[in-house]
PLY file of the C-alpha trace (Angstrom):
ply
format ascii 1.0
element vertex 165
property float x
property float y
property float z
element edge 164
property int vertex1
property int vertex2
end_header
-2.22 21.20 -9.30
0.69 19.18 -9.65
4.18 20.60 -10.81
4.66 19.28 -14.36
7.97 18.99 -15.75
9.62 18.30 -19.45
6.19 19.29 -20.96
6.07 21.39 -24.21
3.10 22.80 -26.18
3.64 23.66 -29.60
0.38 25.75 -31.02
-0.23 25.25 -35.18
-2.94 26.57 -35.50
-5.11 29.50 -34.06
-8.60 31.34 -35.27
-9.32 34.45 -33.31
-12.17 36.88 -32.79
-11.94 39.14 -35.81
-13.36 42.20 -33.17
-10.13 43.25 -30.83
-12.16 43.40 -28.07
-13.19 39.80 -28.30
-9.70 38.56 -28.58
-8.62 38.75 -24.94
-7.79 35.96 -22.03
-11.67 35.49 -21.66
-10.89 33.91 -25.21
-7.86 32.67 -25.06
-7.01 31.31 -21.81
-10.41 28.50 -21.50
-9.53 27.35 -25.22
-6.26 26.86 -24.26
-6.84 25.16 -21.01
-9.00 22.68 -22.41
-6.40 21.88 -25.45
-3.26 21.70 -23.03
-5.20 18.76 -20.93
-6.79 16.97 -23.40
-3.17 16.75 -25.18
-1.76 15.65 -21.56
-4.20 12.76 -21.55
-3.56 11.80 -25.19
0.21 11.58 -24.31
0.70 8.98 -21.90
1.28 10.52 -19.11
3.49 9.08 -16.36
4.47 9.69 -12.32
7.84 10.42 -11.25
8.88 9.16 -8.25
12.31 10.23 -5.74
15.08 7.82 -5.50
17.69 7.44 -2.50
21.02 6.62 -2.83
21.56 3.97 -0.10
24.64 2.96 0.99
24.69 0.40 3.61
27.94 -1.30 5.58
27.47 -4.80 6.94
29.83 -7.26 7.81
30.03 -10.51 5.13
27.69 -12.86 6.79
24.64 -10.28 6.74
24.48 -9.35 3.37
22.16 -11.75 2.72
20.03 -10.13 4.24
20.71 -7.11 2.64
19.85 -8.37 -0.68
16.71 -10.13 0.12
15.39 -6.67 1.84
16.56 -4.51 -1.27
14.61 -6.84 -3.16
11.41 -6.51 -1.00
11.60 -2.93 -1.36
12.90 -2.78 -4.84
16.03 -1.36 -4.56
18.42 -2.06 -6.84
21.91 -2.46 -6.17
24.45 -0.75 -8.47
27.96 -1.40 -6.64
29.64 -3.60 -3.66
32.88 -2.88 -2.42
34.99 -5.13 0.04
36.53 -2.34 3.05
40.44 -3.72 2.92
41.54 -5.14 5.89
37.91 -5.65 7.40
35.08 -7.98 7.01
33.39 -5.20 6.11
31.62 -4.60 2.88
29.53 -1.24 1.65
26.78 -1.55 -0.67
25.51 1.10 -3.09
21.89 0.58 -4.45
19.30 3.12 -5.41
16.15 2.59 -3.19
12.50 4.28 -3.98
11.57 7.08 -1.47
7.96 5.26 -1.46
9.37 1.86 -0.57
11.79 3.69 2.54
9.29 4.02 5.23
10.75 1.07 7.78
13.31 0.44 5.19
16.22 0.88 8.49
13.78 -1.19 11.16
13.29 -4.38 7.79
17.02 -4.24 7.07
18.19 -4.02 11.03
15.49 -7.01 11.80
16.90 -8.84 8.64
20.62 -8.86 9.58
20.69 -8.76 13.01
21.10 -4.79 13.43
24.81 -5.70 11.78
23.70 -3.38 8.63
23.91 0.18 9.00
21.88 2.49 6.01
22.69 6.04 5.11
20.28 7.20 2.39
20.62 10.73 0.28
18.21 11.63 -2.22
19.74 11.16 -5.85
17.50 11.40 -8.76
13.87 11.20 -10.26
12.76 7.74 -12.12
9.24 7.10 -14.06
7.19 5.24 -11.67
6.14 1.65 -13.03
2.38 1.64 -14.40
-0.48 3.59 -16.36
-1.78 6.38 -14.27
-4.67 6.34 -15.87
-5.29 3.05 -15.81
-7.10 3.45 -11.85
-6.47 -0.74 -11.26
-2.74 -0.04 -11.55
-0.80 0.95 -8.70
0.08 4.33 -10.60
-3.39 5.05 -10.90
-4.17 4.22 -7.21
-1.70 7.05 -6.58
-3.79 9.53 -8.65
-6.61 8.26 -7.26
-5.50 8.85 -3.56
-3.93 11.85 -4.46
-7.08 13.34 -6.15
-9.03 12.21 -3.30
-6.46 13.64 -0.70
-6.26 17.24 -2.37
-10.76 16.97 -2.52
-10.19 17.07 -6.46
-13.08 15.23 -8.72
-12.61 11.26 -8.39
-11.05 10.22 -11.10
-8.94 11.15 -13.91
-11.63 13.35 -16.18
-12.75 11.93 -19.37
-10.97 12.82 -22.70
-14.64 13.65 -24.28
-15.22 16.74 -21.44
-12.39 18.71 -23.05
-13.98 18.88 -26.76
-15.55 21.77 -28.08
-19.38 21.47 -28.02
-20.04 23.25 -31.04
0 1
1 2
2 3
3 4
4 5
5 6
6 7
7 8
8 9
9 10
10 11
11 12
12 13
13 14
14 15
15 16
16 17
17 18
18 19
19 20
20 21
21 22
22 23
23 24
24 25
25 26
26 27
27 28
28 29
29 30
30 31
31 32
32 33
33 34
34 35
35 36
36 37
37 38
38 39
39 40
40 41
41 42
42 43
43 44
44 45
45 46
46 47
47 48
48 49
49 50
50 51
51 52
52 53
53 54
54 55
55 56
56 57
57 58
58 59
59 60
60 61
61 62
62 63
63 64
64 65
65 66
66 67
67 68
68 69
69 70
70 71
71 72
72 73
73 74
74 75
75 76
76 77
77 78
78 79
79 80
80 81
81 82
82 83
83 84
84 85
85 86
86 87
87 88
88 89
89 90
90 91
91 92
92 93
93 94
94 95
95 96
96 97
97 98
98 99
99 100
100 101
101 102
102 103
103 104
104 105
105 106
106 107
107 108
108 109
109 110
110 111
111 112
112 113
113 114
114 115
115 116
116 117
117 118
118 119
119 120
120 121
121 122
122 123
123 124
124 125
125 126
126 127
127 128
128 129
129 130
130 131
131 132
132 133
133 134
134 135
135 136
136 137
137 138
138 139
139 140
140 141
141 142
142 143
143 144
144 145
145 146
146 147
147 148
148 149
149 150
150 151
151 152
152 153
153 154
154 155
155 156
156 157
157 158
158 159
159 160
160 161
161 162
162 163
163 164
């Protein structure tokens, strides 16, 4: 199970047992299961992903490379600032947890170890894609996920949560 966040059920409508003894969580709790995922699927569900803050110093003539690796990675960068009396400049850009692994050896290679990262974690963001569309890279992340955590392969149908009555 993955933690779910943001997520509200509102129940309208409920029909119970009219015998007390019928009306406990044997009852309740599969009905309600069933309702709460098929509603998750029928909402359009999306990942969230972690994003750095990355703020990296480099002198002028490397930033260049700076950019071109933020764009590999897709970072994006939301500030440069110019250090006074240096040919230093410090560049703020929020960079994908996912895309960080050999984000310092890419950006060291790329400017001639001049650039020097620091990266803090700073928010969540909706990752891009359907995840439960399984040729989209969202969906390959369910999809490895499902299969790393021995869970059924593939997002479950829509038609196995409907009452069979």
């Amino acid at each position: 199970a993955e933690y779910m966040g943001g997520i509200r059920f509102e129940v309208h409508d409920v029909t119970l047992h009219a015998d007390a003894i019928h009306r406990g969580g044997g009852q309740i709790i599969p009905t309600a299961r069933r309702c709460f995922y098929a509603s998750q699927l029928t909402a359009e569900p999306g990942i969230l992903e972690p994003v750095y803050l990355c703020e990296v110093q480099c002198p002028s003539q490397a930033m260049g490379g700076v950019y071109s690796v933020m764009n590999r990675k897709r970072g994006v960068v939301i500030s440069e600032e110019r250090v006074e009396g240096t040919p230093m400049h410090i560049i703020k850009a929020y960079l994908p947890v996912l895309e960080s692994f050999g984000f310092t050896a890419e950006l060291r290679s790329s400017t001639g170890g001049q650039a020097f990262p620091q990266c803090v974690f700073d928010h969540w963001q909706l990752y891009p894609g359907n995840p439960l569309d399984p040729t989209s890279k969202a969906g390959l992340i369910v999809s490895e996920t499902r299969k790393r955590k021995n869970a059924t392969e593939g997002v479950p149908p829509l038609d196995r949560f409907l009452d069979k009555m």
